[in-house]
N, C-alpha and C positions, 0 to 999 in steps of 0.2 A: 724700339719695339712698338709698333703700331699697332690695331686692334685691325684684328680678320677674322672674319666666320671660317676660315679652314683652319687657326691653327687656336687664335684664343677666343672664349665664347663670351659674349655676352648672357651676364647674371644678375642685373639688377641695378637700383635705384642707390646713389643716395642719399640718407633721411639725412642726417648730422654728425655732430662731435658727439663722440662718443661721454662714459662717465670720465676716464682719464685723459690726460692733454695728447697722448700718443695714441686715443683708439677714435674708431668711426663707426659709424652705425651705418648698413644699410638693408634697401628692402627686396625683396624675390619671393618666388614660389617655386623656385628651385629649389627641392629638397634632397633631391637623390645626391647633387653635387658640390652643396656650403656644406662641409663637415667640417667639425672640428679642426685644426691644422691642416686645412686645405690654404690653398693661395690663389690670391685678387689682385687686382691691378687695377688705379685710375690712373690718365693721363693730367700731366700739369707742364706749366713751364717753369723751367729753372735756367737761371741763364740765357735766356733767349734760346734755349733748344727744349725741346718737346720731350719729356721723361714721362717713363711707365714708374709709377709709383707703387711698390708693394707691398700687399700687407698678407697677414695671416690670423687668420679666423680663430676667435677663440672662446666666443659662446653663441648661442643662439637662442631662440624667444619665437614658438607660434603668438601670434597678436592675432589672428582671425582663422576660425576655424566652423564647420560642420554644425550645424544646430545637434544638439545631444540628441534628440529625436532618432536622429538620422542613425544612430548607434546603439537603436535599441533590440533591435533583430539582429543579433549576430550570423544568421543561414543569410542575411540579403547584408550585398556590400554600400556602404555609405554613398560611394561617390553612385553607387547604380541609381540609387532614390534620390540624389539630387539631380544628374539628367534626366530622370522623369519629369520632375516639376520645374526646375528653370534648363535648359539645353544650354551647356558652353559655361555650367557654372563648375564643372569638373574639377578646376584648379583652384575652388573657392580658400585653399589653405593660405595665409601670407605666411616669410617667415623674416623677423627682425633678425639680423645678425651683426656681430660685434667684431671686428678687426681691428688688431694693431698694427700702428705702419712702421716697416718695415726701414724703406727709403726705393730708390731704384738704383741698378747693378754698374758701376762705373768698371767697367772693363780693363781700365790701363793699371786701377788698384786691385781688380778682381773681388772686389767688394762690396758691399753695399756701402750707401750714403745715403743720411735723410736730409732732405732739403728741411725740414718743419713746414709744410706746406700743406695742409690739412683740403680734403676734397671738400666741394662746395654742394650744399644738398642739389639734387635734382641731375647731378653730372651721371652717365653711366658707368657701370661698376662691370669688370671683365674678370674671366677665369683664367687664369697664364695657362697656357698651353701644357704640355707636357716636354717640348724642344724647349721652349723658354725655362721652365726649371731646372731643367737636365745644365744649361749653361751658367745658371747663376746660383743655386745652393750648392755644390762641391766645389773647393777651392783647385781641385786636379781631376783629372779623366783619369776613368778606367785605364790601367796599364802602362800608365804615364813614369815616370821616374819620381818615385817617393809618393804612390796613391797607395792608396787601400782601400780598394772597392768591398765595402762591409753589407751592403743589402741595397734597398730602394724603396722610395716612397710609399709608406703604408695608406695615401689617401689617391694611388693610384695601381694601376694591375702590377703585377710583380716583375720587375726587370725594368718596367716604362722610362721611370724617371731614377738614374742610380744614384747612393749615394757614397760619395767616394770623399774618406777622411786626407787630410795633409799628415804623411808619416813624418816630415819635419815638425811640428806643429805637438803634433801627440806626443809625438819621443820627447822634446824638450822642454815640453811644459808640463811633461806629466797626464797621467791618463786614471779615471774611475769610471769602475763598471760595477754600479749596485744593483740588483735585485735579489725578489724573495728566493728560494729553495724551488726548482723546477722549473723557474720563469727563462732560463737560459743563458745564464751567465759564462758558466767555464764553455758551454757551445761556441758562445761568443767570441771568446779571450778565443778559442781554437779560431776562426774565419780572419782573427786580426795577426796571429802566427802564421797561418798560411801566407798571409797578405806580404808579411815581413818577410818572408823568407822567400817570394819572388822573386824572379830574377833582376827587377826594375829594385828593389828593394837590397835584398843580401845582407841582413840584419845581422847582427848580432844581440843575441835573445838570451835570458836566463830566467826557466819558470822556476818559483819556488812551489812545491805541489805537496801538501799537507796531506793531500788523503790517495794520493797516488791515481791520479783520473789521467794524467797527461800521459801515460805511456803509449796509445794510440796515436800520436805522433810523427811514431818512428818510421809509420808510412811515408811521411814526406820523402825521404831519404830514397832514391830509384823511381821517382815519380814523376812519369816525363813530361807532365805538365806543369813541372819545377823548372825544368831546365832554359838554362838561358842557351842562348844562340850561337855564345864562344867557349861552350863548354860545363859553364857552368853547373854544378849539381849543389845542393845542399846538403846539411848535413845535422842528423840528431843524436846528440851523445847523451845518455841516461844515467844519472849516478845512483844507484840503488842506498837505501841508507845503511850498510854492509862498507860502503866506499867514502861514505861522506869523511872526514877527518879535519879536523881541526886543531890546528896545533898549539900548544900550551902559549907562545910568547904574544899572538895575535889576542888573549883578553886580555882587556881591562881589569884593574881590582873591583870596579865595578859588578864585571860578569863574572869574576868569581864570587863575592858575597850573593849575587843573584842567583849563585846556583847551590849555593848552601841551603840544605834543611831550615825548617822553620822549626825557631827553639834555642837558633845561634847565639849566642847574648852579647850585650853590647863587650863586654871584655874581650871575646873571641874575637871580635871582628877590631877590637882594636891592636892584639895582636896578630893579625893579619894583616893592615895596616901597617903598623911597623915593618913584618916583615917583607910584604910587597914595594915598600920604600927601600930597603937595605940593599936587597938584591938586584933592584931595577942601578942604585946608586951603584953597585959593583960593578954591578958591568959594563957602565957608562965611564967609570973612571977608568976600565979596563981598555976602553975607547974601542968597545963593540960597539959600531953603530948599528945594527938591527937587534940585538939586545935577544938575543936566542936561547930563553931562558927554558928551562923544561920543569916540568911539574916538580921534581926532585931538590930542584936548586929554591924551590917554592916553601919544597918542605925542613931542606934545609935552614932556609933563615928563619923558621918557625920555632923548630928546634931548639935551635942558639939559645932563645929567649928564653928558654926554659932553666937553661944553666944560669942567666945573671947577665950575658953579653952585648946584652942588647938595647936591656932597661931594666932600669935601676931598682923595681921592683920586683925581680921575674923571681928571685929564690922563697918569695912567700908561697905557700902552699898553697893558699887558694888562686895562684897564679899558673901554679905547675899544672892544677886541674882543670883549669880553662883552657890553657897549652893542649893537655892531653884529647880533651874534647874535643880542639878545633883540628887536631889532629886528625883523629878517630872521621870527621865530616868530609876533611879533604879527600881522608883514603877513599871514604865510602863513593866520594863523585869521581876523582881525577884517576887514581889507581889501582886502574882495571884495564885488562889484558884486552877485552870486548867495547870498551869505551872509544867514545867518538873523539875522546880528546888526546893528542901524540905528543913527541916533545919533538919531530922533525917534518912527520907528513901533515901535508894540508893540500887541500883544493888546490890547484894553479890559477889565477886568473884566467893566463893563456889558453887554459883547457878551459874554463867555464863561459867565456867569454872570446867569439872569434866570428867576424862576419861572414853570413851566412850560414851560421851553425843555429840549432834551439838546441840548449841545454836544458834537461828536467833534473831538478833536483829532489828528489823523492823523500820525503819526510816522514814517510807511514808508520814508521816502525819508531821513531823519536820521540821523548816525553818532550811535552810542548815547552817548557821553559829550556829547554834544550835546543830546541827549535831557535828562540828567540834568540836564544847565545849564537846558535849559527849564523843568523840571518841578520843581526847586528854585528858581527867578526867581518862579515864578506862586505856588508854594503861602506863600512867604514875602509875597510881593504881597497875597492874598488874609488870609494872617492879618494881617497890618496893616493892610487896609483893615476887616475885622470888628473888630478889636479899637478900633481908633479910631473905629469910627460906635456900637460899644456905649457905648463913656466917653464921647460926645460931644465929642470934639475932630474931629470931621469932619462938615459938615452939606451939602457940595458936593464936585463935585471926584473923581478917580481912586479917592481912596481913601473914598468914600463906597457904602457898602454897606449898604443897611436892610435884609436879607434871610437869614436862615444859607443856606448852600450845603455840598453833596455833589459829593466828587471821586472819581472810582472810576478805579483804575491798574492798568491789564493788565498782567502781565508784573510786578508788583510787586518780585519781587528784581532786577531791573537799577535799582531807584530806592531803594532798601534791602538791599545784597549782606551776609550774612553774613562777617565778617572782613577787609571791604573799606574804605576809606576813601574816597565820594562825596561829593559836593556836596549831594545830594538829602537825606540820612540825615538829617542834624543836624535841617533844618527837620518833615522828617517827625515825628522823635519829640518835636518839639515842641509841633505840634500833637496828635499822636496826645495828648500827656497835657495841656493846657491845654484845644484846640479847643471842648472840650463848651463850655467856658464862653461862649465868644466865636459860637456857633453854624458851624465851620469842623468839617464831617465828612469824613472818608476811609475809602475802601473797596477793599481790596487783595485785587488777583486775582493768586494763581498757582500753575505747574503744578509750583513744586520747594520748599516749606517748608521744606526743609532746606536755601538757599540763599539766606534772607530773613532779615534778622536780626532774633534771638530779642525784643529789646525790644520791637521793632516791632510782631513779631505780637502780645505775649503783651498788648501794649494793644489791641486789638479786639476787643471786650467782642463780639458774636455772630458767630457760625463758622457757614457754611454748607462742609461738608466732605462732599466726594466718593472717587469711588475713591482710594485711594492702595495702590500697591503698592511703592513703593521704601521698605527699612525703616530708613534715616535718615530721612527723611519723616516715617515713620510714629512713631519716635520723638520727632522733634519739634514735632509735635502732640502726642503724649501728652505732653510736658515743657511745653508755650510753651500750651495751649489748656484752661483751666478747664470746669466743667460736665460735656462730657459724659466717660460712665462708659469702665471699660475695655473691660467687656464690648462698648460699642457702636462704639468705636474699634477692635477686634480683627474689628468685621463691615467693615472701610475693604475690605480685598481683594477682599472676594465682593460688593461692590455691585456694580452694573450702570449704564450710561448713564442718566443724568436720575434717579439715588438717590442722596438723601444724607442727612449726619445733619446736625441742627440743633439748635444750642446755644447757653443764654448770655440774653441780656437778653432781645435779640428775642424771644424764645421764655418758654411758662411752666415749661417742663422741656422735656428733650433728646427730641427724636423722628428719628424715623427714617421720612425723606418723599419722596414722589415728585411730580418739577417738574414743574407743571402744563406743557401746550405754549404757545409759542409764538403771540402774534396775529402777531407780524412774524416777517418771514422771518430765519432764522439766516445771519450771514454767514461763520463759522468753518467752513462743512464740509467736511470731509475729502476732496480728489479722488479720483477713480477712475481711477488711473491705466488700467487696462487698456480702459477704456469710451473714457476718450480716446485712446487706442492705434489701438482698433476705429473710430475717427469719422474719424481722419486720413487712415484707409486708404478708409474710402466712397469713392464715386465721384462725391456730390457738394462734398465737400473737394477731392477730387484736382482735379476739373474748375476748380475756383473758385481752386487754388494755379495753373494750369498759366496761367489769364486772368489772374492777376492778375502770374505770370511773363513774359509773353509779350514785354513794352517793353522786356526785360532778357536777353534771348536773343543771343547774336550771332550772323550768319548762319551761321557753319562750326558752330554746334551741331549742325544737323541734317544735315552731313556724316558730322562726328564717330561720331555714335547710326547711322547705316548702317555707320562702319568696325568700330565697335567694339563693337555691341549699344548697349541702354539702360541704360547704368550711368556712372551720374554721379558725379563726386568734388569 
């Protein structure tokens, strides 16, 4: 890449080494186009061949500017009073700007590469065109096999320069998407399911949706700018939480103590204990190997204990009453008619999991520690069925999966709380740091990083990060998130809806991007309160509440409204 006034511009001077061993300083009075996370280029030799070296701009410094004078009549403009008195001084602003280098773009690795070769003052400094970045930050083109064209250069017009993530790269190493409440996150997670579920793609997807936003979705499904070219369609299956089920032999004694009341005393839980030991031992000697146990064969060896059968202390009364209590807690969770938990139906993977499908798993209706019982049953579920179909000890059967799969978790710190002790944690950070292998990806949405715990995050290798304004937050990205710079973490406040920065695998260096829109409709958008305020009062709201009142009236109402006006209580 060679420097041309038609494709890349010449912008400047430069001064020197920058403060650190990886930045440069140089000079311009081009203002309109050194912005922040903009891109530069010097020429050097490496190897005996000529490289465009890149960097990316990450502060800047007026050093000469306007006499104050000149900025004292706000009706008359600055630069008009300095053409009056010296002509041609119009451009009097300098501006120092600060770039880190980058390297330049080796093509056969598709990567970049820094020589350490630091430009020499006085050499000229160029702007990369808009074809030169379009070629060298996306590791894949638009519509390529395995892209996900997410948005484009926020320091260029919208479309110009795109930026398109590796869906290999994402899915295996894990994906976070933090920002505040409104900055556009589930928007987001929506452009990167579309992306999946392309025909170049044909993902298999599983959203966990804690507040029920994803069902706008289901568009995908008949949308013929889904379709692939030998037929293909996609497909979105919705589990309303009415369907979710979980079946008793998939917890742990773990998830069961986690889902007892608080108040359980250590006694209780040590006969629980025993008895989740006796009867997992029974059936194993039974030589069930899936151990198909149901809540009842739970309550069963609870029981026992209470006679003397089990341990050697159980006929003491104050045993019998610990017995009775832990009783009393089990029925209150496990047995119920309405309860998410069976002793035969569960999720299929098959069904929640199938390429080219997006599964929503709808959570709305579930108390949250419930949630986490779900969402730690399935993700443990799902790595032992990829782990066993990888080694081939599964060639049928539940746990037979010839596929990798992606789980994407709204709300991520209720399923990984910072200084919390869950159910969900343990298996998460297990896969976060094994899954690549086994092909088991996760992708963690949420609006408070400073309330996710740090291991979790700091294993998902690309960050798509939006506004953040809370400065625990913001701290904790810059400690828990590699790649991108300070400079471009310190722009998290002054982004705006559907901006953000993007770093990490997915990516060939950190930019700073704006999300494409939307083919399906957003289901996270913010009411209006006062528009609905304004609709209830219409007249044809009021008419439609008064008909639909009317069977519910009793006749002295309309004595009542003559005695006493129209005012209701």
């Amino acid at each position: 890449m060679q420097p041309s006034s038609t494709s890349d511009a010449l912008t400047g001077t430069v001064k020197g080494p920058g403060e650190l061993p990886h930045e440069f300083e140089f000079i311009t009075t081009d203002n309109d186009r050194t912005r922040i996370g903009e891109f530069v280029y010097y020429s050097a030799d490496v190897g005996g061949k000529p490289r465009s070296i890149i960097g990316v701009i990450n502060a800047r410094e007026l050093v000469r500017s306007l006499p104050d004078t000149f900025f004292r009549d706000p009706r008359v403009a600055p630069l008009d009073v300095a053409s009056l008195i010296s002509p041609g001084s119009a451009d009097a602003e300098i501006y120092q700007i600060t770039a880190s280098t980058i390297g330049y773009f080796d093509t056969a690795l598709n990567d970049f590469v820094n020589p350490r070769i630091p430009p020499k003052p006085g050499m000229p400094l160029y702007l990369a065109s808009s074809d030169t970045l379009a070629e060298m930050l996306s590791p894949k083109r638009s519509g390529d096999h395995g892209s996900a064209a997410i948005g484009s250069l926020l320091t260029r017009d919208a479309g110009e320069v795109p930026i398109v993530l590796s869906v290999k790269d994402v899915v295996s190493t894990h994906l976070a998407i933090l920002a505040s409440t409104g900055s556009g996150k589930s928007y987001t997670a929506g452009v990167l399911i579309e992306e999946l579920l392309q025909s170049y793609n044909r993902a298999a997807v599983l959203v966990v949706d804690p507040h029920g936003e994803y069902h706008t979705m289901a568009s995908i499904q008949g949308d013929e700018r889904f379709a692939g070219p030998d037929g293909y369609r996609p497909e979105v299956k919705i589990f309303s939480p009415d369907k979710i089920k979980v079946r008793f032999s998939t917890l742990t004694e773990a998830d069961i103590k986690y889902l007892l009341p608080e108040g359980t005393s250590d006694k209780m839980l040590h006969f629980l204990r025993q008895a989740f030991r006796s009867m997992t031992d029974k059936h194993k000697a039974e030589g069930r190997r899936d151990y198909l146990y149901s809540y009842h064969d739970l309550r069963d060896a609870v029981t026992e204990q209470q006679y003397g059968k089990d341990d050697k202390d159980a006929g003491d009364g104050g045993n019998v009453s610990s017995i009775q209590g832990l009783l009393w807690r089990l029925d209150s969770r496990f047995d119920r008619t309405d309860g998410i938990f069976s002793s035969h139906e569960h999720l299929e993977l098959q069904e929640l999991y199938k390429p080219g499908r997006v599964t929503i798993l709808d959570l709305s209706d579930i108390e949250q520690n419930e949630q986490q019982v779900i969402v730690g049953t399935l993700l443990r579920r799902i790595n032992k069925a990829r782990v066993m179909t990888t080694r081939g000890e599964a060639d049928k059967g539940e746990n037979f999966l010839d596929y990798p799969v992606f789980t994407l978790l709204e709300e991520a710190h209720r399923f990984a709380p910072a200084g919390a002790s869950v159910v969900s944690t343990n298996v998460l950070k297990q896969i976060l740091s094994e899954g690549r292998k086994f092909g088991v990806g996760i992708g963690l949405i949420t609006q408070r990083p400073g309330k996710l715990d740090q291991d979790v995050l700091s294993q998902c290798m690309t960050q798509i990060i939006m506004r953040i304004v809370n400065p625990i937050d913001q701290q904790t990205i810059a400690q828990s998130v590699e790649g991108a710079g300070r400079a471009m973490l310190a722009e998290l406040p002054a982004l705006t809806k559907g901006q953000a920065i993007i770093s990490g695998v997915g990516i060939n260096t950190p930019v700073m991007c704006r999300i494409r829109p939307r083919i399906t409709k957003h289901g996270g958008e913010t009411f209006d309160a006062p528009a609905e305020w304004l609709r209830w009062h219409s007249s044809g709201e009021s008419a439609k509440r008064d008909q639909d009142n009317a069977p519910y009236l009793k006749p002295t109402s309309e004595k009542k409204r003559e005695k006493f006006g129209d005012v209701r209580i």
